[in-house]
C-alpha positions as CSV (number, residue, x, y, z in Angstrom):
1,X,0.0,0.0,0.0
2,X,2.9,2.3,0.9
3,X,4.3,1.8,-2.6
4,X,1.2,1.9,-4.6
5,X,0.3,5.6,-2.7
6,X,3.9,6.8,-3.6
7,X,3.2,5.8,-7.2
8,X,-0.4,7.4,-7.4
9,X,0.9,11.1,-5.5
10,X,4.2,10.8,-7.8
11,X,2.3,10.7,-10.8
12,X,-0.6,12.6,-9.3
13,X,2.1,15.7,-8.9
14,X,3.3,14.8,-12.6
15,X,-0.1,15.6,-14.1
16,X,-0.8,18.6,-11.6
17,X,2.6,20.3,-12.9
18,X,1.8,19.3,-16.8
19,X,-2.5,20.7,-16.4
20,X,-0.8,23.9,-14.9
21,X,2.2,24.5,-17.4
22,X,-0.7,23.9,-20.1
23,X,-3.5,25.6,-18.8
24,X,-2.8,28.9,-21.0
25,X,-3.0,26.9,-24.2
26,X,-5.8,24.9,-22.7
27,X,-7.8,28.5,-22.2
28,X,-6.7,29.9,-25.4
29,X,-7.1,26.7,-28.3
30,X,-9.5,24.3,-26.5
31,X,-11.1,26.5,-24.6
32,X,-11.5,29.7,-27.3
33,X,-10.9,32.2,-24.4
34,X,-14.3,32.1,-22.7
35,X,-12.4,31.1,-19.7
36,X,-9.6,31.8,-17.8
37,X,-6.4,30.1,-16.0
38,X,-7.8,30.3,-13.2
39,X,-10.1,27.3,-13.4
40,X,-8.0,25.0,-14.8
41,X,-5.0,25.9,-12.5
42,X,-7.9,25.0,-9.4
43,X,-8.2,21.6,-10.8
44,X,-4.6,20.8,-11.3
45,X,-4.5,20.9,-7.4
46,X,-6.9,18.3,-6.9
47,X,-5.1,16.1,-9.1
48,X,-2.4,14.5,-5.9
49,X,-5.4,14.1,-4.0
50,X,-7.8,12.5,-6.0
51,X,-4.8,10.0,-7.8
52,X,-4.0,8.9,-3.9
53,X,-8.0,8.2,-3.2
54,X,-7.7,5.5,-6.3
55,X,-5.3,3.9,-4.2
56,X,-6.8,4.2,-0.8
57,X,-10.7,2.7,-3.0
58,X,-8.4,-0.2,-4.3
59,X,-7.3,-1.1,-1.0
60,X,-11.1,-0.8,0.6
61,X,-12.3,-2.8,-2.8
62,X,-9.9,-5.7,-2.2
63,X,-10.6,-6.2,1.6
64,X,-14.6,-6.1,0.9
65,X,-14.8,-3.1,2.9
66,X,-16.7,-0.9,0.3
67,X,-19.1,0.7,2.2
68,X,-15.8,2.7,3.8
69,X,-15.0,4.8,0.7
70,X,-19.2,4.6,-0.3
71,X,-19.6,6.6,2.3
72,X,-16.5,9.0,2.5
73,X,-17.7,9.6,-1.4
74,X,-21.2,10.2,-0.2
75,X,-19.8,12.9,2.3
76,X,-17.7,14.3,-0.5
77,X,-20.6,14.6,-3.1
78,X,-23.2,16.2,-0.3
79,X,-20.2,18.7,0.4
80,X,-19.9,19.3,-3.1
81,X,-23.4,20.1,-4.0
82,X,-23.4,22.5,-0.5
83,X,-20.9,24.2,-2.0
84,X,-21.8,24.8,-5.6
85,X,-25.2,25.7,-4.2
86,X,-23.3,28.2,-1.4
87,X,-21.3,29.6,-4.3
88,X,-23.5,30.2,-7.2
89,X,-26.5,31.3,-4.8
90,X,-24.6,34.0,-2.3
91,X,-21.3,35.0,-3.8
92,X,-21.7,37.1,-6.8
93,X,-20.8,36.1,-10.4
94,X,-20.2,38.3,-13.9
95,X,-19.5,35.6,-16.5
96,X,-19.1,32.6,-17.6
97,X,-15.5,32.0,-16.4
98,X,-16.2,32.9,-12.4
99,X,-18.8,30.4,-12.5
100,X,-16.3,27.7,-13.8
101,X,-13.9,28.8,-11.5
102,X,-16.7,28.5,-8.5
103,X,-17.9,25.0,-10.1
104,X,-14.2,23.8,-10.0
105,X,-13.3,25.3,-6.6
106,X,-16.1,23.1,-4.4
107,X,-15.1,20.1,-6.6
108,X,-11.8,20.3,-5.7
109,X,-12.3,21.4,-2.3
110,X,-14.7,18.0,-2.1
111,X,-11.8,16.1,-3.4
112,X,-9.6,17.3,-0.7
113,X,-12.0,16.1,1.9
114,X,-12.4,13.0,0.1
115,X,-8.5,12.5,0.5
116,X,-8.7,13.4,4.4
117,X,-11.4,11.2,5.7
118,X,-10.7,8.2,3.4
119,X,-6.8,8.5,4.2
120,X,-8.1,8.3,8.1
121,X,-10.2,5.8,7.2
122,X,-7.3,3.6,6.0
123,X,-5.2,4.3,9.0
124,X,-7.6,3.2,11.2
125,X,-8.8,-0.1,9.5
126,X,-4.8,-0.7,9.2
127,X,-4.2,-1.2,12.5
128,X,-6.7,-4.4,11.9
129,X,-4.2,-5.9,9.9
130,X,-1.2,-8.1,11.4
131,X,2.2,-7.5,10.2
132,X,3.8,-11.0,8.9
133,X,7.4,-11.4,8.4
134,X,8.9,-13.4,5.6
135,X,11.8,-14.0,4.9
136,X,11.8,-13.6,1.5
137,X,9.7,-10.6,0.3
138,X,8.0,-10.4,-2.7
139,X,9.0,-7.6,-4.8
140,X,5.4,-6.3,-4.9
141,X,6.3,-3.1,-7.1
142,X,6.8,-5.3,-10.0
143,X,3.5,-6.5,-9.8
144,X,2.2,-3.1,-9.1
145,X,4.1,-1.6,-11.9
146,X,3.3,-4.8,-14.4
147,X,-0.4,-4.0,-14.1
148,X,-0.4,-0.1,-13.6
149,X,2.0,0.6,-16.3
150,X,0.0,-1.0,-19.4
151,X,-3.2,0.4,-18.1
152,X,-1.7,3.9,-17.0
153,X,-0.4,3.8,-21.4
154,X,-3.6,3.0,-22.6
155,X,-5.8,5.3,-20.1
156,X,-3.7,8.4,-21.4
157,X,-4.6,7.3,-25.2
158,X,-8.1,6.9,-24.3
159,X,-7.9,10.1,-22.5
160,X,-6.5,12.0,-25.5
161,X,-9.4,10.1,-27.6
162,X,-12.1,11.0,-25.1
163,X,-10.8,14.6,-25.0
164,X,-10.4,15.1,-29.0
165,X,-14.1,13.4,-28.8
166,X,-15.9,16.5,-26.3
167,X,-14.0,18.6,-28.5
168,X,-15.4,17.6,-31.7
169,X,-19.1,17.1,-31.1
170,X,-19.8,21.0,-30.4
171,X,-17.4,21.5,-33.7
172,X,-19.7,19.0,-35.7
173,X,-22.8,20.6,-34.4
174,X,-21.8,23.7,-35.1
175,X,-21.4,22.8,-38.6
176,X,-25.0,21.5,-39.4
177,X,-26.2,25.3,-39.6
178,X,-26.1,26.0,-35.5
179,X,-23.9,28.6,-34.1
180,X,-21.3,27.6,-31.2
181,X,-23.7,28.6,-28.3
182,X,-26.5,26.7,-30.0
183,X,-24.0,23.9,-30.5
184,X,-23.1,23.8,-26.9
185,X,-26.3,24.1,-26.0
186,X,-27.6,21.1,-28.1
187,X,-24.5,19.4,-26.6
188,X,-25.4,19.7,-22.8
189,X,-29.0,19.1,-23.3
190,X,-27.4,15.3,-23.9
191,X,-24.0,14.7,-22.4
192,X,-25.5,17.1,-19.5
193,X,-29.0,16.5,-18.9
194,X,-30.1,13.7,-20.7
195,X,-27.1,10.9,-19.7
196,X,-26.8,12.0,-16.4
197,X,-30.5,11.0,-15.4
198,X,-29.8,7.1,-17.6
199,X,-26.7,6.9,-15.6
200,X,-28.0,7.8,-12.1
201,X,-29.8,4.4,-11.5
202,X,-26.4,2.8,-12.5
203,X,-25.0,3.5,-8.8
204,X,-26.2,0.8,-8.0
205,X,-24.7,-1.2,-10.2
206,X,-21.4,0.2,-10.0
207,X,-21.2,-0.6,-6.4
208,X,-21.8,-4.5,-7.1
209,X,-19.3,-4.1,-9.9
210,X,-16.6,-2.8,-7.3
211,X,-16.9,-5.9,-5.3
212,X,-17.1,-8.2,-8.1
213,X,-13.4,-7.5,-8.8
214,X,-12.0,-8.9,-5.8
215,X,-14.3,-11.7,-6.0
216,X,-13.4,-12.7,-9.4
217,X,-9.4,-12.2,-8.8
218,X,-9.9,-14.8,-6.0
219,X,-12.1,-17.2,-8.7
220,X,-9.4,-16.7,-11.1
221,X,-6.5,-17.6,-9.2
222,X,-8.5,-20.8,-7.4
223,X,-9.0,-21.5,-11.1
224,X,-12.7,-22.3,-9.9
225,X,-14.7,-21.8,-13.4
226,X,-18.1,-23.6,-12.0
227,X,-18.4,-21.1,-9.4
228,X,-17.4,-18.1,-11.6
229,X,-19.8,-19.1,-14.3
230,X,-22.7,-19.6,-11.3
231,X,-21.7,-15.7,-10.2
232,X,-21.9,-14.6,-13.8
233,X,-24.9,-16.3,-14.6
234,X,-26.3,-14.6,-11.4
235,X,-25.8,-11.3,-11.8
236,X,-26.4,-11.3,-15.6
237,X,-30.1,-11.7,-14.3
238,X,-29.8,-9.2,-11.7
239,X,-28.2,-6.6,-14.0
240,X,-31.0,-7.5,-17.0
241,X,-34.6,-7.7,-14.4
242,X,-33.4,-4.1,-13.0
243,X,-31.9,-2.7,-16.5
244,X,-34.7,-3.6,-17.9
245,X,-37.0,-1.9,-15.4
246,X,-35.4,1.2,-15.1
247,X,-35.8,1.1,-19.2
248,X,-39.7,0.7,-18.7
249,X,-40.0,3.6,-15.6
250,X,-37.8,5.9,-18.4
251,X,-40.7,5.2,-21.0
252,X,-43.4,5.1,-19.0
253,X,-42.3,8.8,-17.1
254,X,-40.9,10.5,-19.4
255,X,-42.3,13.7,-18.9
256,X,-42.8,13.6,-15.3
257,X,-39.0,13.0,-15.0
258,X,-37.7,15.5,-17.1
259,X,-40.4,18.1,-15.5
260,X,-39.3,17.1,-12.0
261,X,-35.5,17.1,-12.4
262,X,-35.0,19.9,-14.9
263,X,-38.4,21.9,-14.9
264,X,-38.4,21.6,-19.0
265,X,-39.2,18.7,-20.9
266,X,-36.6,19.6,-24.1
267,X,-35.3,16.9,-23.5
268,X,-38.0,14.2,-23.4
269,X,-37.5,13.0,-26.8
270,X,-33.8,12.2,-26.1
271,X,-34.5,10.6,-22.8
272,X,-37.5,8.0,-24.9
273,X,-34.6,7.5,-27.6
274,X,-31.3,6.8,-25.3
275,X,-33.1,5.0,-22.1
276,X,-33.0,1.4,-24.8
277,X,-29.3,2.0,-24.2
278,X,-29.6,1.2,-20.7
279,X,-29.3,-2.4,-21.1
280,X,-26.0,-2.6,-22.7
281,X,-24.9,0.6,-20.3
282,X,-25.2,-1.6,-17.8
283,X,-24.0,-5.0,-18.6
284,X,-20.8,-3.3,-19.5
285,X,-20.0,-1.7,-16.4
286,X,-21.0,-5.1,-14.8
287,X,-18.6,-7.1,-17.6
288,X,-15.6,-4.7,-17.5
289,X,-15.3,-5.1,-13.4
290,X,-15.4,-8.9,-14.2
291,X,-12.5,-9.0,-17.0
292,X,-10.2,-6.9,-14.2
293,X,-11.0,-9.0,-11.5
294,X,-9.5,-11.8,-14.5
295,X,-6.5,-9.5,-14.9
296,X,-8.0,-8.5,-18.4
297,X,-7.8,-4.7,-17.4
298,X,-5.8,-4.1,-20.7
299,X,-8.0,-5.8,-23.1
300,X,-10.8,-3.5,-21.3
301,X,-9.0,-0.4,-22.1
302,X,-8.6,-1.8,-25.5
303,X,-11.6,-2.3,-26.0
304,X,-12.3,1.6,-24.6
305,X,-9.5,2.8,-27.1
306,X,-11.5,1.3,-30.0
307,X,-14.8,2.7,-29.5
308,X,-13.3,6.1,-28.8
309,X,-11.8,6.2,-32.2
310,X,-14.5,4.7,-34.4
311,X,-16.7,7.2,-32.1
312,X,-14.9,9.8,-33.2
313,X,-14.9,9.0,-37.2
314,X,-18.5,8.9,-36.6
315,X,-18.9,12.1,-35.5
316,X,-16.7,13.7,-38.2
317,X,-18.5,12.3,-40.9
318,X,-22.5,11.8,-39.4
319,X,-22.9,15.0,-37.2
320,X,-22.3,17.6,-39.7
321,X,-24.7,15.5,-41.6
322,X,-27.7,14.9,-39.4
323,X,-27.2,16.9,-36.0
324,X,-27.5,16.3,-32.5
325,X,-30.2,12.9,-33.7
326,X,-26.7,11.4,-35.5
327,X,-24.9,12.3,-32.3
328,X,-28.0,10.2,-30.6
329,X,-27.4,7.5,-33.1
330,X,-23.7,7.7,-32.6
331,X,-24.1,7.2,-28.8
332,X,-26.3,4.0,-29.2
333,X,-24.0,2.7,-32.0
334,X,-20.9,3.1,-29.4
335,X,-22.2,1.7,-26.2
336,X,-23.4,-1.5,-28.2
337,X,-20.1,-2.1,-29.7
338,X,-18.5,-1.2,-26.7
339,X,-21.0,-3.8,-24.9
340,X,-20.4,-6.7,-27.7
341,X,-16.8,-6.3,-27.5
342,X,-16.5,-6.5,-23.6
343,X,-19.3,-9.9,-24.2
344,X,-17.0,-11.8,-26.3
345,X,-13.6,-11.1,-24.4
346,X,-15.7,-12.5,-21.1
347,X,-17.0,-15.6,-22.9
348,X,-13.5,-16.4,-24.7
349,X,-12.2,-16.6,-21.2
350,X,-14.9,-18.2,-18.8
351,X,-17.6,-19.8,-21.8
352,X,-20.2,-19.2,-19.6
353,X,-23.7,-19.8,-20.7
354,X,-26.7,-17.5,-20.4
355,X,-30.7,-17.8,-21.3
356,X,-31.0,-14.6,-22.9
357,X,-34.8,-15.9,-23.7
358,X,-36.1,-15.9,-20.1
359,X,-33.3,-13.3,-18.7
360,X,-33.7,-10.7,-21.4
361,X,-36.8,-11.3,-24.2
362,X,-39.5,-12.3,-21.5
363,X,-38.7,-9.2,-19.2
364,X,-38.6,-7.0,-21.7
365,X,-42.0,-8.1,-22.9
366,X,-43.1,-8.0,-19.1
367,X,-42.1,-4.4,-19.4
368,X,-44.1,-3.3,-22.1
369,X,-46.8,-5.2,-20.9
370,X,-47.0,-3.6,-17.6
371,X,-46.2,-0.4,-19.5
372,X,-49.2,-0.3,-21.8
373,X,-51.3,-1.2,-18.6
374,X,-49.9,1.7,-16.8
375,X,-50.7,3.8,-19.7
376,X,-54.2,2.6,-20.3
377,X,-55.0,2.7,-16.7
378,X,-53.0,6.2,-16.1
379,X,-53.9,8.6,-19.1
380,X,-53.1,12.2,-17.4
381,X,-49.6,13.7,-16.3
382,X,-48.7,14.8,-12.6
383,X,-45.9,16.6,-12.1
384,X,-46.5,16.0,-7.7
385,X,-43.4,14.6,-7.6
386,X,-44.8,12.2,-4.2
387,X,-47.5,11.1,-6.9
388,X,-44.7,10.7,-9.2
389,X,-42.6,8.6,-6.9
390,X,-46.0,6.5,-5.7
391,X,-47.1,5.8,-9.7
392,X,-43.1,4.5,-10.5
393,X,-43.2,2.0,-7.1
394,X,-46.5,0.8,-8.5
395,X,-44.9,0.3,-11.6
396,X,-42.1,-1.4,-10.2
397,X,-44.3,-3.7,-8.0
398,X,-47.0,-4.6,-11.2
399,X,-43.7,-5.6,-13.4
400,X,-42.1,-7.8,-10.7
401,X,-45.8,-10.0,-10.0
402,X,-45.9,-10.2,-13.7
403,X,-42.4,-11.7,-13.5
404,X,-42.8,-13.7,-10.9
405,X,-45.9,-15.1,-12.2
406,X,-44.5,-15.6,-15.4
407,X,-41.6,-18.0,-13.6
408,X,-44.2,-19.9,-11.4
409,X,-46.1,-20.8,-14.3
410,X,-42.8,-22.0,-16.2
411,X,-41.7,-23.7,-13.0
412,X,-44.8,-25.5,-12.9
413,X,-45.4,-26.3,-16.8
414,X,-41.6,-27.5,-16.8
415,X,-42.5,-30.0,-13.7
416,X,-45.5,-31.1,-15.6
417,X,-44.1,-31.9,-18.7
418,X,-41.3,-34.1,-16.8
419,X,-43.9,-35.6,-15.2
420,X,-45.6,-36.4,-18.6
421,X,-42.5,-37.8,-20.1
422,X,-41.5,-40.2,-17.2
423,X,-45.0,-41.6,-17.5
424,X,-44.7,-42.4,-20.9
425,X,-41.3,-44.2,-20.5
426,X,-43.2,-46.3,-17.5
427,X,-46.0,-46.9,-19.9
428,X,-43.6,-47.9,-23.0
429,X,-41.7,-50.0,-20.4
């Protein structure tokens, strides 16, 4: 642990230095001078701490003691949000620059205090662990470095690919007949209004992903396929009855959701079209998590690489064409190759197996079912949002009797036709 937080602040300082000797061309080119240093210099401090907190997340992740940097990231976000609010509410702001500037300033300060209480954190579940002397030690920064070095290369090419990406889709936009603040603005109503209400219901399913690492590691070195295949199969059906859910509460809600979060519903249409995308969204978080728990980490990022850059011949060629609905497109072609990709690397290394019929087709038809009897049942929009919240837990409750009906009478039809054929081979006997 010593040596992986040396590595993280070392390199953590390297990329605060490099963000701060850049941030004037960063302004300037990337930026086009709408806003200052000042900004970007605020968030090359947070850089140290938040490279360190990686460390200090991989050590709670591989001692199954999640819930320790869950909740120091909980505190962090609440003090985050207190902050923006505090900022953008009471102190005064001019332009568009200060309230970056304010928007960076409580993220970073959040990442600070992110730092502090997860660094205690560590110290104090340390002192749970007993020292044992050997007297041959491992040389654990090879293994550290044999892992962090391949993925460190590839994250910096995927971060160059994701950056040329955010830089190009307001570009593209802006050249199907929109000026640059209607391009930006078509830009956020998706990357920030639209995705971040898709991804919310995710948390959940990045939190089971964290500990499936770990788990997998430990399947993976016991060589124990059966029981890895039992876990996939497992959570595959998890990931697919909620995904699948959240898909149909999307549909169903579309307006009351965007009403409730945003007070507009511009962006309605976009939430119908993307929330499909959910599925796939998903599943990959859930699939990457398992190929680095099977020291496949590379082949992830790989994988990352490739849909950057056939993202970003997409939107060179489509968006000028076709707008922000061939930036919609785009998105759904890219998290389904990213999705199929991640599939095929876990099956070429576990061949696990996976009814798709009763897991995937079934709830999805359950879903529509229960959608078009919400709707039919339902006809008028409320915008109460304790109305709101009441309709989507009836929803929730009407799709999971129809799936659990739908399993009891399989169960039983499955028993019955068993029971048929065993009579007919006592018959014939």
């Amino acid at each position: 642990m010593k040596k992986c937080i040396l590595y993280s602040l070392f390199f953590g300082i390297i990329a605060c230095i490099v963000l701060i000797l850049f941030a004037p061309y960063c302004s300037s080119f990337l930026l086009h001078g709408k806003v200052t240093n000042m900004p970007i210099y605020i968030m090359a401090l947070s850089l140290p701490f938040t490279s360190v907190v990686t460390s200090l997340s991989g050590y709670f992740t591989g001692v199954r003691r999640v819930s320790k940097t869950s909740f120091s990231r909980a505190l962090s976000m609440i003090l985050q949000v207190a902050l923006t609010c505090y900022f953008l509410y009471i102190l005064p702001y001019s332009d568009l620059s200060i309230v970056c500037t304010y928007l960076i300033l409580a993220t970073t300060i959040a990442s600070i205090f992110e730092f502090i209480l997860t660094y205690i954190l560590y110290l104090l579940d340390r002192r749970k662990i007993q020292s044992i002397n050997t007297s041959s030690p491992e040389n654990y920064l090879i293994k550290i470095l044999r892992i962090a070095f391949p993925v460190a290369i590839t994250s910096y090419i995927r971060s160059g690919l994701s950056t040329l990406k955010q830089l190009l889709i307001p570009f593209s936009l802006e050249k199907h007949s929109a000026t640059c603040t209607e391009a930006i603005s078509q830009y956020g109503l998706i990357n920030g209004m639209t995705m971040p209400i898709l991804m919310f219901p995710c948390i959940i399913i990045t939190s089971c992903a964290n500990l499936l690492i770990p788990e997998f590691a430990r399947y993976n070195i016991k060589k124990d396929f059966t029981r890895m295949n039992q876990v996939i199969t497992f959570i595959f059906k998890l990931t697919c009855f909620f995904s699948i859910c959240v898909i149909g509460v999307f549909l169903t809600f579309t307006e009351e959701i965007c009403y409730l979060i945003y007070n507009n519903l511009s962006i309605s249409s976009f939430l119908c079209l993307l929330s499909p995308l959910v599925i796939f969204i998903y599943l990959d978080k859930i699939i990457d998590a398992m190929l680095r728990g099977l020291d496949k980490q590379v082949g992830v990022m790989f994988c990352n690489i490739f849909d950057l850059f056939s993202t970003i011949i997409l939107i060179y060629t489509l968006v000028p064409i076709y707008g922000i609905y061939g930036y919609v497109a785009i998105i759904a072609i890219s998290e389904i190759l990213n999705f199929t990709i991640s599939l095929i690397q876990l099956y070429k290394v576990t061949k696990f197996k996976f009814d798709y019929f009763s897991y995937v087709l079934v709830p999805i038809l359950l879903v529509f079912a229960t959608k078009f009897l919400f709707d039919a049942i339902d006809n008028y929009i409320e915008y109460d949002i304790s109305f709101v919240i009441l309709k989507i837990l009836i929803f929730v409750v009407i799709y999971i009797i129809l799936f659990i009906s739908f399993n009891i009478f399989r169960f039983f039809k499955q028993k019955r036709v068993f029971f048929l054929f065993n009579k007919k081979k006592i018959l014939h006997f």
